[in-house]
N, C-alpha and C positions, 0 to 999 in steps of 0.2 A: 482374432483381430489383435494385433499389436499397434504399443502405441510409439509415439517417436518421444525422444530423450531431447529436454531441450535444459537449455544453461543459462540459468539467471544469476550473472555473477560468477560467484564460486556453489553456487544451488546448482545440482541438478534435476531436475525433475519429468517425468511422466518412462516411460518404457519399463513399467514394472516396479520403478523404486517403490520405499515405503512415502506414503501421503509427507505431503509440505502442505505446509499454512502462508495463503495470500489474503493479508487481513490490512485494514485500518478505515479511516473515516471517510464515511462516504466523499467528504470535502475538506479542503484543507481551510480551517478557521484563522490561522496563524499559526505560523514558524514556530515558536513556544507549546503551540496545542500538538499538533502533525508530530512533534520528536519526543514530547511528553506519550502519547499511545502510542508512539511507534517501541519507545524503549517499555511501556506493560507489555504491549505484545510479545515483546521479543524475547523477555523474560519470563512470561509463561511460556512460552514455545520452547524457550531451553529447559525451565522445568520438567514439561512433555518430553523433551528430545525430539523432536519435530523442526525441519529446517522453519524457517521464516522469511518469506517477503513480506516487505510493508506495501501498500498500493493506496493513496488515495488520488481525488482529483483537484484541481486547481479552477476548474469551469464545469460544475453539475448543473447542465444545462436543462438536462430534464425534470425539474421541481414541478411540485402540485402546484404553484402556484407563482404569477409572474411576478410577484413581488419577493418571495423564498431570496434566500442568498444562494446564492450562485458559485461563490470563492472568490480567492483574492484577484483570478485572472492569467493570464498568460505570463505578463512581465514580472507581477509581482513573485507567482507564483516560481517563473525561474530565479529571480535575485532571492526566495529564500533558499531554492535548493543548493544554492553555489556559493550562501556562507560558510 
């Protein structure tokens, strides 16, 4: 079974390459939080020598609990990514 090569960014990953890391917070808390673990992460993964995605969300819908936070939402969530 082979697998297909796919390209995230300048990553590419799966058809054999060596293992990438798709890591970060399960939700995004804030702009300042989401670029604070994204830049640990990505710094141990240079460490490793290990490519890096960052991946969190912006609406974790699915929480234990209906009151949990959820993220910042849709809108906010795009106006942090596009500072």
């Amino acid at each position: 079974m082979s697998t297909k090569l796919v390209k995230v960014g300048a990553i590419e990953i799966g058809a054999g390459l060596p293992l990438a890391v798709i890591a970060g917070p399960c939700v995004i808390e804030s702009r300042e939080s989401a670029l604070r673990h994204a830049a640990a992460l990505k710094e141990k993964a240079d460490r490793l020598g290990v490519p890096y995605i960052f991946k969190s969300s912006y609406d974790k819908a699915n929480r234990s609990s209906l009151h949990s936070f959820r993220g910042p939402g849709l809108e906010e969530g795009w106006r942090s990514s596009r500072r």
